[in-house]
C-alpha positions as CSV (number, residue, x, y, z in Angstrom):
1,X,46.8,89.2,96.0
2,X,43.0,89.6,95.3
3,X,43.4,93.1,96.9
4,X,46.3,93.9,94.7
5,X,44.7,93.0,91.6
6,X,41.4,94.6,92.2
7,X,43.5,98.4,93.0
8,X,45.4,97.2,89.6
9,X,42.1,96.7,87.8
10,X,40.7,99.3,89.2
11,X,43.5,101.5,88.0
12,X,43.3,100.4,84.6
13,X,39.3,100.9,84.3
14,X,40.0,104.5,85.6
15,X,42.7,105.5,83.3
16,X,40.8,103.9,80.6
17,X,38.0,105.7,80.9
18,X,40.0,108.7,80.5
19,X,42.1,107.5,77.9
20,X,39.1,106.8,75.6
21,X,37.2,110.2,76.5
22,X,39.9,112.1,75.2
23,X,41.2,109.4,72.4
24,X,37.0,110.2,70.8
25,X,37.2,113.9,72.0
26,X,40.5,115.0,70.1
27,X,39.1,113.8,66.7
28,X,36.0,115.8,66.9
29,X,37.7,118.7,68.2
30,X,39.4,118.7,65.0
31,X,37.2,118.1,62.9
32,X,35.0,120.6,64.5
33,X,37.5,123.7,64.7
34,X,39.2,122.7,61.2
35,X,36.6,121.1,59.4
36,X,39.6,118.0,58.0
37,X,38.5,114.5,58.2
38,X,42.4,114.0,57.6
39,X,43.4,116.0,60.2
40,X,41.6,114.5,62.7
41,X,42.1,111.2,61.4
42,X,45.7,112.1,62.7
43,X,44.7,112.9,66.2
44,X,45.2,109.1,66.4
45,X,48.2,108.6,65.0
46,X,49.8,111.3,67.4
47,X,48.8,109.2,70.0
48,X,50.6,106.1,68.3
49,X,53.6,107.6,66.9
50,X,55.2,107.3,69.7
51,X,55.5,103.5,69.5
52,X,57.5,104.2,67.0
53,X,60.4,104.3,69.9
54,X,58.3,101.4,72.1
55,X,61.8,99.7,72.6
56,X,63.5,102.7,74.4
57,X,60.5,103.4,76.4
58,X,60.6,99.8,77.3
59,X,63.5,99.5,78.4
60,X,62.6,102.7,80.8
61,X,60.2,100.0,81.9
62,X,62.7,97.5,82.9
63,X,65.1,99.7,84.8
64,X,62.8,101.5,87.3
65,X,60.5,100.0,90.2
66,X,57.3,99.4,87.7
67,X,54.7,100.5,90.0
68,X,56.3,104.1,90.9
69,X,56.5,104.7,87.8
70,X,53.1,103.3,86.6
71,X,51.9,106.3,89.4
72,X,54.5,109.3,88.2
73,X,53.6,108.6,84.9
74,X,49.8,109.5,86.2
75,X,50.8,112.2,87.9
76,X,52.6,114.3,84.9
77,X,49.2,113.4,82.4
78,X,46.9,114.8,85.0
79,X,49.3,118.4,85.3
80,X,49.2,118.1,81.4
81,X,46.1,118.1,80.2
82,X,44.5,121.4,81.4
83,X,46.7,123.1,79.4
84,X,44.2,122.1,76.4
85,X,42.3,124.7,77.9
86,X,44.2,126.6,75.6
87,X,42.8,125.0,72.2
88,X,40.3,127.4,71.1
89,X,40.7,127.7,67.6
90,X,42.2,126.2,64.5
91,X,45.8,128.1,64.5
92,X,45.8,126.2,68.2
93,X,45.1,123.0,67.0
94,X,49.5,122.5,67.1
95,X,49.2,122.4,71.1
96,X,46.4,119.5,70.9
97,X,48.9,117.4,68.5
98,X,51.9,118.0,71.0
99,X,50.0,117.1,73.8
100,X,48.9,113.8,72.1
101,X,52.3,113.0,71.2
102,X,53.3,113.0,75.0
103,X,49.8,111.0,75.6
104,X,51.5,108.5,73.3
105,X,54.8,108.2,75.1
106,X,53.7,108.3,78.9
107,X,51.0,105.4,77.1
108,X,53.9,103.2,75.6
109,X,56.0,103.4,79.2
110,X,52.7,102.6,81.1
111,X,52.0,99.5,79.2
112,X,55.6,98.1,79.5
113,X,54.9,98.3,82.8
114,X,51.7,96.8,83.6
115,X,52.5,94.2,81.1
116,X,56.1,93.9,83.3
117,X,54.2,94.0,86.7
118,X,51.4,91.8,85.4
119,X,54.1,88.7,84.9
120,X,55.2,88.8,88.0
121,X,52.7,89.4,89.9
122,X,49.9,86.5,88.3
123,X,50.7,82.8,88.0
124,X,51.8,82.0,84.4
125,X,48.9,79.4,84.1
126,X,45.9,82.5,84.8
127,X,48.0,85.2,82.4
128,X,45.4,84.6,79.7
129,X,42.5,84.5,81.8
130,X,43.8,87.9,83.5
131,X,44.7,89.5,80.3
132,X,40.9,88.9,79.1
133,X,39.6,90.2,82.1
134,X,41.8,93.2,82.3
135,X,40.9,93.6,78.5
136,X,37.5,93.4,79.6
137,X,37.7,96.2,82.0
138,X,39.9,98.4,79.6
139,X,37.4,98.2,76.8
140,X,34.0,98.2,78.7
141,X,34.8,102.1,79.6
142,X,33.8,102.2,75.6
143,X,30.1,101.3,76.3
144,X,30.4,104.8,78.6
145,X,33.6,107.3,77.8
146,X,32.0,107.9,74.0
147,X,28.8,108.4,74.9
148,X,30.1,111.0,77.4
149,X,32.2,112.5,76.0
150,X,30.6,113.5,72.5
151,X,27.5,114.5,74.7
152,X,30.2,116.9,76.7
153,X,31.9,118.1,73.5
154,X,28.7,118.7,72.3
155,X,26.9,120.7,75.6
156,X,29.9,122.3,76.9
157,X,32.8,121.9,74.2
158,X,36.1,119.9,74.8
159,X,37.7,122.0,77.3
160,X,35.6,119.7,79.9
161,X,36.3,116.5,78.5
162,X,40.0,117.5,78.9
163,X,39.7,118.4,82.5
164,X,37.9,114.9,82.6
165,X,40.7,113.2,81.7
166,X,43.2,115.1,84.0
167,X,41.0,114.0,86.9
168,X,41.1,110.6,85.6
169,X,44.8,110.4,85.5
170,X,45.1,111.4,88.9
171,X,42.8,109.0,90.4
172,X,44.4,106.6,88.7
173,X,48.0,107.9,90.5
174,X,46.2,107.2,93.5
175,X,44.8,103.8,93.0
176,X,48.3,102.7,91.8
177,X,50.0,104.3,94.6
178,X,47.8,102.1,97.1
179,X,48.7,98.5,95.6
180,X,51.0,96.6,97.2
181,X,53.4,94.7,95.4
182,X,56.6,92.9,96.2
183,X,59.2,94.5,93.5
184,X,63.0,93.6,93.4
185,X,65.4,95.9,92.6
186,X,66.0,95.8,89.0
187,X,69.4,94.1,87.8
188,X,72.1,96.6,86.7
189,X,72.3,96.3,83.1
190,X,74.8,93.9,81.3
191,X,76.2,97.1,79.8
192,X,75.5,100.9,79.9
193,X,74.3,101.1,76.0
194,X,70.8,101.4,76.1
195,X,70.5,101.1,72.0
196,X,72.2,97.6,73.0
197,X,69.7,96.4,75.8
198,X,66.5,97.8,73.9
199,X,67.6,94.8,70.9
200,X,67.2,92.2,73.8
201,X,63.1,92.7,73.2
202,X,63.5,92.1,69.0
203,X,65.8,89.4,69.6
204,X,63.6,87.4,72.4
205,X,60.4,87.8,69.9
206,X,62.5,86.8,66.7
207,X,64.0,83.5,68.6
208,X,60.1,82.6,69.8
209,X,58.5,80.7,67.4
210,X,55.3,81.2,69.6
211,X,56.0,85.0,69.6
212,X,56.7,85.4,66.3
213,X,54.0,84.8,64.3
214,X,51.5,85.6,66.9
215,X,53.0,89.3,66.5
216,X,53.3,89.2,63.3
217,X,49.6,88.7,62.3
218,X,49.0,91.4,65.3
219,X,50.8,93.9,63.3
220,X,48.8,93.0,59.9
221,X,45.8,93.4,62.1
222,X,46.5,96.6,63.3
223,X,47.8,97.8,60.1
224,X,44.0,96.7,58.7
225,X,42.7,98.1,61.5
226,X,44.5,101.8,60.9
227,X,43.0,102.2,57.5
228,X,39.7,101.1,59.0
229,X,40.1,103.4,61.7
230,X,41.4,106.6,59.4
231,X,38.0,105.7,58.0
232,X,35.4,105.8,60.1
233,X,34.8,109.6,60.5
234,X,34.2,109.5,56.8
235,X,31.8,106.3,57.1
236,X,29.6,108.6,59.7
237,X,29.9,111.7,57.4
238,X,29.2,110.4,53.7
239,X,28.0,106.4,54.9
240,X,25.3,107.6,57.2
241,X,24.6,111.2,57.2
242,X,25.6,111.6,60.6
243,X,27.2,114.6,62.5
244,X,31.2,113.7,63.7
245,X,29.7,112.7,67.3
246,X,28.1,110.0,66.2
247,X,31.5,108.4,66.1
248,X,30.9,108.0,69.6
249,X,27.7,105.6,69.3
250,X,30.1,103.4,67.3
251,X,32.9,103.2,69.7
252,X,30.6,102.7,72.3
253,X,28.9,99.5,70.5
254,X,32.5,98.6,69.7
255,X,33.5,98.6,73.3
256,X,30.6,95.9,73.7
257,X,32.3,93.6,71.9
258,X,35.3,93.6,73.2
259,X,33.7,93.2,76.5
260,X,32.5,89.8,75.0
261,X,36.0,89.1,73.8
262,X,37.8,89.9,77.0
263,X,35.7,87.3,78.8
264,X,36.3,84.9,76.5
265,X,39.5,85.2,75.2
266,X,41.0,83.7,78.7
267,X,39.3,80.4,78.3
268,X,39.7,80.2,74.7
269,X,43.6,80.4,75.2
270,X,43.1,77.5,77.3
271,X,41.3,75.2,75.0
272,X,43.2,76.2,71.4
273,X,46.5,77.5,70.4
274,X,47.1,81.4,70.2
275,X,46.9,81.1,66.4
276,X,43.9,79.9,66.3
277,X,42.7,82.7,68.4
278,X,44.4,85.1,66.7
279,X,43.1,83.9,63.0
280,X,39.7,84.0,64.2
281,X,39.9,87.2,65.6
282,X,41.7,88.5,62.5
283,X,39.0,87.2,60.3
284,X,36.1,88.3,62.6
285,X,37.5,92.0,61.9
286,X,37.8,91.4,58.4
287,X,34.3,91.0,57.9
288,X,33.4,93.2,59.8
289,X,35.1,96.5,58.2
290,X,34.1,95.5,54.8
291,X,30.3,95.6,56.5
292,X,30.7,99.5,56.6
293,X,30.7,99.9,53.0
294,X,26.7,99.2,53.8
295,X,25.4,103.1,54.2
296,X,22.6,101.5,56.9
297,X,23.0,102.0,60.8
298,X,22.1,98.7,61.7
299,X,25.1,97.2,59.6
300,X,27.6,99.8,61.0
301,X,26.5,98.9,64.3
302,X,26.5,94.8,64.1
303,X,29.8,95.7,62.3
304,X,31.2,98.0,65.5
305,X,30.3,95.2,67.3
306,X,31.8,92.4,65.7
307,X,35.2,94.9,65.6
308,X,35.1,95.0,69.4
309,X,35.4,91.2,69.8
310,X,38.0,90.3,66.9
311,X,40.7,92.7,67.1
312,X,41.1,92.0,71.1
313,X,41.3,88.6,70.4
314,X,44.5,88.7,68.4
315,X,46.2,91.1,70.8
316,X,45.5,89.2,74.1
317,X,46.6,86.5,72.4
318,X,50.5,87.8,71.5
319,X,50.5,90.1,74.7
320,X,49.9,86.6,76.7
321,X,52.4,84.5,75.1
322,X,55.0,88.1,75.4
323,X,54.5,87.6,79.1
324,X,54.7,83.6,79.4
325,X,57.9,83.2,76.6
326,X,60.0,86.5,77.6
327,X,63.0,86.5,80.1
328,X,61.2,88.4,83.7
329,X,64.2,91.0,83.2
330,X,63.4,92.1,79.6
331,X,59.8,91.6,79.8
332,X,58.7,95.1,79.8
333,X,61.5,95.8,76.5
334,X,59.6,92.9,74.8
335,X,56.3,94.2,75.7
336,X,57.3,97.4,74.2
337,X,58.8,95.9,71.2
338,X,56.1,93.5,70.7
339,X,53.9,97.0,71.2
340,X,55.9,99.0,68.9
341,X,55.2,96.3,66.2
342,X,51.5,96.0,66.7
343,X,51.0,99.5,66.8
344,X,53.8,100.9,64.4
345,X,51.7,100.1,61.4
346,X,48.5,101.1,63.2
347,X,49.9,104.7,63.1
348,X,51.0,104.5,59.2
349,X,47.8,102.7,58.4
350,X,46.3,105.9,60.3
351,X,48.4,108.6,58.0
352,X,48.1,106.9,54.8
353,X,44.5,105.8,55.3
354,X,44.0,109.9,56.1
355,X,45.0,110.1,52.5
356,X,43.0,107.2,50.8
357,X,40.1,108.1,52.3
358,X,39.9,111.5,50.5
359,X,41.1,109.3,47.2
360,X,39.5,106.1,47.0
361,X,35.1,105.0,47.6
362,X,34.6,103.4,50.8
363,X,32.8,101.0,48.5
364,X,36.0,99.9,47.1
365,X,38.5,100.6,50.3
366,X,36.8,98.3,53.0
367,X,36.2,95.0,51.0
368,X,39.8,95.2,50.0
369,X,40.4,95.2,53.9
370,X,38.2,92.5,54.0
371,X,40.2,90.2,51.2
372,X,43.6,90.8,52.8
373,X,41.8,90.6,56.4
374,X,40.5,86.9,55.4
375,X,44.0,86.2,53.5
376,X,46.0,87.0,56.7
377,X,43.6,84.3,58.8
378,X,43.8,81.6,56.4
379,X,47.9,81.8,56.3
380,X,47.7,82.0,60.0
381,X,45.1,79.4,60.6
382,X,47.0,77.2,58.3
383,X,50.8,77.4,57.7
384,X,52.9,75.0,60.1
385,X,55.8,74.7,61.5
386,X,57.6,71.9,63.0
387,X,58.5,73.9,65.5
388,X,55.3,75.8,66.4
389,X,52.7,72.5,65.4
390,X,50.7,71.2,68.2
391,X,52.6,74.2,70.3
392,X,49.6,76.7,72.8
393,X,50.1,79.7,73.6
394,X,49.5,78.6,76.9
395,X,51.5,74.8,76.9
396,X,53.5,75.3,80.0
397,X,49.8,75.4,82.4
């Protein structure tokens, strides 16, 4: 088991390095061939859009062996990506977008599956502690990838960083491929109408009253956090005076913090309910983005931090309770749903934050994310039900 979970966290640290090489890389490869803060504000919501179909992908998830298809799903990103190679100039920038979009989807059916694979393989009463770690590893790739790769962009261009991520994708294959983990067969479905099954995810999280709220306030997070995201090129650019790859100093401070969070997020879940921990985490952020409408580097860097420990903190909290409340045969459609709702309005928040960034002062835009940040906690920290009172995240350990 030990073994197992070491290749699967090895895995993940792998991929995510990658992942967040190419997630910094593709914004400043925009910016810097089109010169659009919008544009390459929507480099990130290609990668999110597709969560818009989470469910379906799901539900991929929950009829296929999760672990071959954790390593096919490797294998087609790492053939993918040299064709970036390609992406040379702006009337190319079409092949980047497309590219992401796929990105997106092999993203949504890897997560169902880890997330599947994860709550079978780890006893219910360590989820949250595993979670944290694994959040831990997945995040602490941010005190490297950005560093790397705006100083690759920047040396040798983003063909490299591309070619990066390809190699990352297939070691990653390769790790996966080694694990050894005891997977049944999955259950022929009830019925053969996918649309039907893929519901079985919305309905489990709309029955939960754990679930429920706890994704809930992760998709006002992440609908904050999109804005705040949409905005940060800008914050570098007219905030601090910096060139686009100083975005990468940021993310790289950011990824600290959620290093912190990761290791702590486990025991908290232990100690509190998931609401609390998700409030807190909410309000951490919503402090935090406001903090950027101060033009000073120090501020924008305690505020990267502070970013990096709250918003991991609500997710591990409603990805936990997904994989402790959900049914083990729907549990990579409720993952994806649960995804799809998290992330959803992290992708509109993206597009129209594109928008309001060219529109609206950052001096006005991210204390209004604080006030609806704080608002959000406070409901969360506060409102009970009497069928949710008293209730952990974590009960049944």
């Amino acid at each position: 088991m030990k073994w197992t979970a070491g290749l699967y966290l090895t895995g993940v640290l792998v991929s995510g390095f990658g992942t967040t090489a190419m997630w910094l890389a593709s914004g400043i490869w925009v910016k810097s061939l089109t010169g659009s803060d919008s544009l390459a504000a929507l480099t990130v919501f290609a990668l999110w859009a597709p969560a818009l179909v989470g469910p379906l992908l799901g539900t991929v998830a929950d009829r296929m062996r999760r672990r071959p298809l954790m390593v096919w799903s490797n294998v087609a990103m790492a053939a993918l990506l040299p064709t970036l190679l390609w992406v040379d100039s702006a009337d190319r920038v079409w092949l980047l977008f497309a590219v992401l979009v796929l990105y997106g989807i092999q993203g949504t059916v890897h997560e169902a599956a880890e997330v599947a694979l994860a709550a079978s393989a780890v006893d219910k009463r360590l989820l949250g502690d595993f979670n944290g770690l694994r959040m831990t590893v997945n995040e602490s790739v941010k005190l490297v990838a950005p560093l790397l790769a705006a100083g690759l962009f920047a040396r040798y261009g983003a063909g490299p960083v591309a070619l990066l991520d390809a190699a990352t994708f297939a070691l990653a294959a390769g790790v996966f491929a080694l694990m050894r983990v005891r997977e049944e067969k999955p259950a022929r479905p009830a019925s053969a109408h996918w649309l039907r099954d893929t519901g079985e995810g919305l309905r489990t999280i709309r029955a939960s009253p754990v679930l429920r709220p706890l994704v809930l306030t992760g998709s006002f997070t992440m609908l904050l956090a999109g804005v705040n995201g949409a905005a940060i090129y800008a914050v570098v650019d007219r905030g601090l005076g910096h060139s686009p790859a100083y975005t990468g100093v940021l993310y790289a401070v950011q990824g600290a913090g959620s290093v912190v969070a990761g290791l702590t997020a486990g025991p908290l879940l232990r100690r509190v309910t998931g609401r609390t921990v998700a409030a807190a985490g909410l309000a951490l952020f919503a402090l935090a983005a406001g903090a950027r409408a101060v033009p000073h580097d120090g501020v924008a860097l305690v505020a990267s931090a502070v970013i990096g420990v709250g918003l991991p903190l609500v997710l591990v909290a409603a990805m936990t309770a997904v994989q402790r409340e959900a049914p083990a045969e729907a549990v990579g459609r409720t993952a994806a749903t649960a995804h799809t709702l998290l992330f959803v309005p992290n992708a509109v928040a993206l597009a129209a934050g594109a928008g309001l960034v060219a529109l609206v002062d950052l001096r006005v835009l991210l204390p209004l994310l604080t006030a609806a940040g704080l608002a959000g906690a406070v409901v969360l920290a506060t409102r009970r039900t009497a069928a949710v009172a008293g209730t952990r995240v974590g009960a049944d350990a």
